[in-house]
C-alpha positions, 0 to 999 in steps of 0.5 A: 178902364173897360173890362177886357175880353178875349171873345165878345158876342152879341145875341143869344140866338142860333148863330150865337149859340152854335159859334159858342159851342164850337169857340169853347171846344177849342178856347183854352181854360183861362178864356174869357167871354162876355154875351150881351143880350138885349132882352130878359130870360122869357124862359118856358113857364113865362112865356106859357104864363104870359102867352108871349114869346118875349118880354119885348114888344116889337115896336120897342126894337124896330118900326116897320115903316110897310107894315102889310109885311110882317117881320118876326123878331124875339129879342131875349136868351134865346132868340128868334129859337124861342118863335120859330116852327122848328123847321129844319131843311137844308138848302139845295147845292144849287142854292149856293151857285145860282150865278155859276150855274143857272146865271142869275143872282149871286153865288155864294162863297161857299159850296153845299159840299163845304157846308155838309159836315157842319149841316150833320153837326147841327142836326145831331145837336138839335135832335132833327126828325127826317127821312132815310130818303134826302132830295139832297146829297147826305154823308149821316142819317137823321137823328130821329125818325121822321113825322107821319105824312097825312093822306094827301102827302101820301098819294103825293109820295106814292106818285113822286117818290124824288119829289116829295119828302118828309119834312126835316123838323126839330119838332121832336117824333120820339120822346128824346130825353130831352124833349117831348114828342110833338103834340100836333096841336099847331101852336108851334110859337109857343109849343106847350109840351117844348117839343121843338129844339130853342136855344133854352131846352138844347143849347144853354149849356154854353152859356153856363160855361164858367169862362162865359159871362152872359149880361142880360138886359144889354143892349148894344149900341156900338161897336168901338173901333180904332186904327181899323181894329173893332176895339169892343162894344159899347152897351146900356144896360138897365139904364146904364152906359157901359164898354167893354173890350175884346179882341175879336167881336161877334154880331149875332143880333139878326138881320134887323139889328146887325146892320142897325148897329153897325150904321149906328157905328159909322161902319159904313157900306154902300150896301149896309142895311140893303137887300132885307129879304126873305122867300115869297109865300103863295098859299093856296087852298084846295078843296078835295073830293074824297081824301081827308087832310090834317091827319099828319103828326106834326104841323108841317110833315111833307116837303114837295122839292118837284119845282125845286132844282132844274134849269127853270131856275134860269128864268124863274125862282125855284119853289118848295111846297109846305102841306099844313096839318095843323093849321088852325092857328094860323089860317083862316078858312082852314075848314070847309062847311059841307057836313061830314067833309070839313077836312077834305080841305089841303092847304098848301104853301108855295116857297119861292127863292128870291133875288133881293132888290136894294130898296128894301132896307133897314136903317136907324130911325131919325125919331130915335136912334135906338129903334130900327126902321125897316122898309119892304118895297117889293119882291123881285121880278125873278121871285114874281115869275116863280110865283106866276107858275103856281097854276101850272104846278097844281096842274101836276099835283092835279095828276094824282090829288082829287082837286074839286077847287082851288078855294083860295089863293093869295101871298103870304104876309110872312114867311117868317125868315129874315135875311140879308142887310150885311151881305157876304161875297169875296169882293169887298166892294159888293159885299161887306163880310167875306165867306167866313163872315168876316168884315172885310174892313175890320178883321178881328169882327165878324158878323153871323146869321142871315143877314150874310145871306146874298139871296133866298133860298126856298129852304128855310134859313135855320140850320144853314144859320147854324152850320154858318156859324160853326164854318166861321168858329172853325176859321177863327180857330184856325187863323189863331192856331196859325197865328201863335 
């Protein structure tokens, strides 16, 4: 007989971690957890030791069929928190209501505003440095002090004091207690003094909670169901075929691997594995006259929000600019060759939002069904639109940054998010959870992370993740509270 539990969770990331947290604030003494995780430990000192983030090699868990466009993944306890950057922005409210409020894409079905609280909640938790000021609605302050702008970001301050801000980072300012103050150096992958927030330094605590049993090296290749009830996963672990049951099931696995295992399954949509997606990056480089650059404290300090908001969000993606401090480690030609003047170069990374067409997909591999296979066709004709507007918004950082040249323009390979593949939505005929992150079919499984997300927003995916899986906890708590 399986062993059974009341609450089964797959994955150790973000989304794990957070719904954990709040599951057990509430989860009488006597509950029962089980967390599967595909991959080891890879705690800090191995991944120092092994220049690696994760014991697993990438072509292992998935095949990128388009490999001109990169995915990030790093199965292991921890997930995708031990190869992240460590940034932290919120989305925007009009992220949530594109349809309704600018006709494009989908709404969300939920609001900024029913997010706010969870958002706080997070950024408490992850000890985030950010400014006083806020291009979005705030109820609580940052926890931490926010980085110092470079030159550049600067002079773009002084002149758009609404649109451009400190970044919202977890790549520590101050020393916490916890964790140290970031070292600038730009090798935020594998941060060497463990500056940034991961799941290891700030949320391990969960799993170490005497009703939480946490199997690593457990890969997950279903999720059982009967009588349209999940029934619980079946799993290998170190070779070996195994089940266990639970009452409520919960995918945390990413937006690659949600859909492989629900495919893998039979729970079937028309809409499962489509839509993989994530914001266009154009980066741009710009030589200088006279103002010196990569003097910021952190490796991204400043955040442009000036094509952010607005009724251009009608006609074309909304935009988010990154200044890069630190950026030696990921992009070529970061210096410029006239002596005495190598760092009057501004690299910057323009973020546009995107409407995710249904050709991008992940699927299970016909060659072995264990591996996912992910196919990128393209961005959409709205996220290219936004792309095009670049030279016209140089244009209006021309007005106060001493632009010499453009040296350098080009799409980004990544922007290291993952998004869609198990969209969310109110009608179970164009989505596949609700805005709890239920499955609309199998009410006692839900599925977490940004594989829910309808569409991109500028901002970066983590903390809306993380406040995501906080509103579904706080669901679960209060249907079973209403249903004893």
């Amino acid at each position: 007989m399986s062993p059974r539990y009341d609450l089964i969770i797959v994955g150790t990331g973000f989304a794990s971690a957070f719904f954990l947290m709040r599951y057990l604030e509430h989860a009488p003494a006597g509950a029962r957890v089980l967390v599967l995780e595909r991959g080891g430990s890879d705690n800090k000192a191995w991944q120092l030791a092994n220049r690696r983030t994760c014991s697993i090699a990438p072509e292992e868990v998935f095949h990128n069929l388009t490999p001109e466009k990169v995915w990030f993944t790093s199965p292991g306890f921890g997930g995708n928190s031990k190869c992240w950057a460590g940034g932290a922005t919120r989305m925007m409210p009009g992220d949530f209501k594109l349809k309704s409020r600018y006709g494009v894409g989908l709404d969300w079905p939920m609001s900024y505003d029913d997010l706010e609280e969870h958002y706080c909640t997070v950024e408490q938790v992850m000890l985030v440095s950010g400014p006083a000021d806020s291009p979005m609605p705030r109820s609580r302050p940052f926890p931490l002090p926010p980085h110092r702008f470079s030159d550049p970001e600067v002079l773009l301050k002084r002149r758009f004091p609404d649109g451009w801000y400190h970044m919202a980072t977890t790549r520590a300012s101050v020393a916490t207690g916890k964790r140290g103050v970031c070292c600038a150096s730009g090798v935020c992958e594998l941060c060497p003094v463990d500056a940034k927030f991961t799941i290891q330094n700030g949320l391990a605590w969960v799993y170490a909670d005497p009703r939480v049993t946490l199997q690593l090296h457990s890969a997950v290749d279903t999720v059982d169901t009967a009588a349209g009830i999940a029934q619980g996963v079946s799993y290998t672990r170190d070779g070996e075929h195994e089940r266990a049951a639970a009452d409520l099931v919960v995918l945390a696995a990413s937006a690659l691997f949600n859909p492989h295992i629900l495919l893998r399954s039979g729970i079937n949509h028309p809409l499962l594995g489509k839509r993989l997606h994530e914001q266009l990056p154009i980066d741009v480089t710009l030589d200088l006259a006279g103002v010196k650059c990569y003097n910021g404290s952190t490796l991204l300090s400043g955040l442009g929000y000036l094509f952010y908001e607005g009724e251009h969000r009608r006609e074309h993606a909304a935009c988010m600019i990154e200044t890069w401090n630190s950026p030696f480690a990921y992009w070529p030609g970061a210096l410029r060759s006239e002596s005495g003047r190598w760092n009057e170069r501004l690299l910057l990374r323009f973020l546009f939002d995107d409407v995710p067409p249904d050709d991008n997909t992940v699927t299970v591999s016909v060659a072995d069904p264990r591996v996912a296979e992910t196919r990128f066709v393209t961005y959409s004709d709205y996220a290219k639109r936004g792309a095009a507007q670049v030279p016209r918004m140089l244009d209006t950082l021309a007005s106060v940054l001493p632009i010499e040249r453009v040296a350098g323009m080009a799409t980004g390979e990544t922007a290291a998010h993952i998004q869609g593949t198990v969209v969310m939505g109110a009608d179970p005929v164009s989505s596949i959870v609700d805005g709890y992150l239920v499955h609309h079919q199998y009410r006692n499984l839900l599925v977490l992370g940004a594989s829910a997300f309808p569409t991109a927003s500028p901002a970066y995916p983590t903390v809306t993740v993380s406040a995501l899986a906080l509103w579904a906890a706080d669901h679960v708590v209060k249907s079973s509270s209403t249903a004893s």
